[in-house]
C-alpha positions in Angstrom: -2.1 -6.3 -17.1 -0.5 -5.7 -13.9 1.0 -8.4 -11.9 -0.7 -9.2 -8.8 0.9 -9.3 -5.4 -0.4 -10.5 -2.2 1.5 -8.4 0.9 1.7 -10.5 3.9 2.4 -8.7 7.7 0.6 -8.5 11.0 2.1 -4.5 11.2 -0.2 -2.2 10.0 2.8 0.4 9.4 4.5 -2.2 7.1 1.6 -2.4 4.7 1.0 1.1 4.3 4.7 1.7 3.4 4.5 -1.6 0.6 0.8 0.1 -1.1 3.0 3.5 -1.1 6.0 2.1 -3.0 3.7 -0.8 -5.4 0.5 0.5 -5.8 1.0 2.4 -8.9 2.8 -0.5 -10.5 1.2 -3.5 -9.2 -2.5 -5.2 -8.3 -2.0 -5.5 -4.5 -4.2 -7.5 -2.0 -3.2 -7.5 1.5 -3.5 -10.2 4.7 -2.4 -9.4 8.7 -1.7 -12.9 9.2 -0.9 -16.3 7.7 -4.6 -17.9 8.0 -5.7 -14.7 6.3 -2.8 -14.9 3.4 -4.1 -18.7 2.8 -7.3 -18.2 2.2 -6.3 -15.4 0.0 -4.1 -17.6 -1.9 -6.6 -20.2 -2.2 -9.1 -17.9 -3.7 -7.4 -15.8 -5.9 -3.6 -16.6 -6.4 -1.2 -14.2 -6.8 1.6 -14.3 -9.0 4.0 -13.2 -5.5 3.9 -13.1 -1.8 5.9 -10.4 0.1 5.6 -12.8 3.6 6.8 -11.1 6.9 8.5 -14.2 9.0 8.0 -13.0 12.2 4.3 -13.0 12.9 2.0 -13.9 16.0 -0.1 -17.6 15.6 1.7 -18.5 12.5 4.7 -18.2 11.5 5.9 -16.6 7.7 7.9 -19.9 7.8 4.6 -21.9 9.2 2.4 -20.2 6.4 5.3 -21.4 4.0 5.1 -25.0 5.3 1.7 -25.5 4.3 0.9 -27.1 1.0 -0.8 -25.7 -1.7 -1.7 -27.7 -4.3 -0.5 -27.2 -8.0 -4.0 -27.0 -9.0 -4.7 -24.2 -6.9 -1.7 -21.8 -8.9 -1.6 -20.4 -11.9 -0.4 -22.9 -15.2 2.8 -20.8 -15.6 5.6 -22.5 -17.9 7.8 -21.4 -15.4 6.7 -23.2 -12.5 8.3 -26.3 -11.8 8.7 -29.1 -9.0 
């Protein structure tokens, strides 16, 4: 099972370099902005984010400001408050 990332920029060049490096390693899904990379999370969490910080609208810090509930993430043993 691969590990499944969710790559978060608003630059389309950026995107195309992170599929080129992870793609043969990793399950990637991809969002141009933060209200795209929420609902994304909300439907189908991944197990990372790669977030840019500097994008137009919202924020990488914005996006990171918003809470998800525990409910909505994978039970990992890991994860902890």
């Amino acid at each position: 099972m691969k590990y499944r990332i969710l790559v978060v920029d608003d630059e389309p060049v950026n995107l195309s370099l992170l599929k080129t490096i992870l793609e043969k390693d990793y399950s990637l899904a991809f969002a141009r902005s933060g209200a795209e990379a929420l609902e994304r999370v909300y439907q189908n969490p991944p197990d990372l984010i790669l977030l840019d910080i500097m994008m137009p609208e919202m924020s990488g810090f914005e996006v990171c400001e918003i809470p998800v509930s525990y409910t909505h993430l994978r039970a990992h043993e890991t994860l902890r408050y």
